[in-house]
C-alpha positions in Angstrom: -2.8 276.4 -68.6 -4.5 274.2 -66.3 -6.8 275.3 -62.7 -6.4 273.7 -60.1 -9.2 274.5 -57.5 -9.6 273.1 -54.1 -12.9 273.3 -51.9 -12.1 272.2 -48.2 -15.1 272.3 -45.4 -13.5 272.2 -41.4 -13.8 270.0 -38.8 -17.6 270.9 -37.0 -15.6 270.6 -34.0 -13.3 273.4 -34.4 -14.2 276.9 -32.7 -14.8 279.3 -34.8 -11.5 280.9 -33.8 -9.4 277.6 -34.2 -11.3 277.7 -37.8 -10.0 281.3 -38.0 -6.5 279.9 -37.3 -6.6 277.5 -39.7 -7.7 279.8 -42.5 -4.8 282.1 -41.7 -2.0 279.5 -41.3 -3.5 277.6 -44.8 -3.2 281.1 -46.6 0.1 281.9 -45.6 1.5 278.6 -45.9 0.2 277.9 -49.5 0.5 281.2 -50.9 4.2 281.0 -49.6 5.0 278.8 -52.4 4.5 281.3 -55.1 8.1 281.4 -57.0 9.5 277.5 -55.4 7.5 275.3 -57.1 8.3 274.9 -61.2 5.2 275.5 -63.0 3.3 276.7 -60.5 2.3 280.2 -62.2 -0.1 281.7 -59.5 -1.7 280.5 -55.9 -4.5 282.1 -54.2 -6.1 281.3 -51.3 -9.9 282.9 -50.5 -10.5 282.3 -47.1 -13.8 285.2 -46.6 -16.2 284.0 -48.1 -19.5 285.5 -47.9 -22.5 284.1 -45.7 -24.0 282.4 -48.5 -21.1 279.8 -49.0 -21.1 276.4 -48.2 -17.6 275.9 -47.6 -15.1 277.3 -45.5 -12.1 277.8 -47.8 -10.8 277.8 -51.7 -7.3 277.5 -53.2 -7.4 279.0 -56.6 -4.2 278.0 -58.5 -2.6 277.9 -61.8 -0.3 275.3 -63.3 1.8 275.4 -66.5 0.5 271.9 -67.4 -0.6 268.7 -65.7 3.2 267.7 -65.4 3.3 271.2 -63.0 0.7 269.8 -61.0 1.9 266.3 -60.1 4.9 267.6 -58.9 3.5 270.7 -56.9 1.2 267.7 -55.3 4.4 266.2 -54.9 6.7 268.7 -53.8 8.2 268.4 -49.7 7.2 272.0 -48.8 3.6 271.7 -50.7 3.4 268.3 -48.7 4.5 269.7 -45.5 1.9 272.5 -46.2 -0.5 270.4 -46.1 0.3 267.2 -43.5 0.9 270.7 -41.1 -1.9 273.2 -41.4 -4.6 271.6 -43.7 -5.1 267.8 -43.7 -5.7 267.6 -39.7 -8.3 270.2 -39.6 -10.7 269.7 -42.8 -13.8 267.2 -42.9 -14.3 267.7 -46.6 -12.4 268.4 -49.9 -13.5 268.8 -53.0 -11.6 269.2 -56.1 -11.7 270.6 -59.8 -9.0 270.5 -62.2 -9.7 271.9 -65.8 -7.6 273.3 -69.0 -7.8 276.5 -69.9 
């Protein structure tokens, strides 16, 4: 199994409730594709984190392989996901991929 985990930070612009907006919309979206992707065992997105965090979001997902993952990255409604309702609103993402 492989772990695919995503860190993303918002725009410092955004109002708190725009960045409450994109947190919603993020979670629905990518948790939506739970049972469309091949490989893609589990998807989880944490988006209330507690004061002490440092970020503003996590995606938590599981993968059969790295095969799985190239073509969730891949995949038109993981890419549409994201062009949508994540990559115009974050200023930072971090990411770490490990086997299990």
């Amino acid at each position: 199994m492989l772990k695919h985990i995503i860190l993303w930070t918002l725009k410092p612009e955004l109002s708190e409730e725009e960045k409450n907006t994109v947190r919603r919309n993020t979670k629905e979206q990518l948790e939506a594709l739970a049972g469309k992707i091949e490989g893609l065992v589990s998807i989880r997105v944490h988006i209330n984190g507690l004061a002490t965090s440092n970020t503003d979001m996590m995606l938590d997902s599981v993968f059969t392989d790295k095969q799985a993952l190239a073509r969730y990255a891949s995949h038109p409604l993981h890419v549409a996901a994201a062009d949508n309702y994540i990559r115009p609103y974050y200023s930072e993402r971090r990411c770490f991929d490990f086997e299990e």
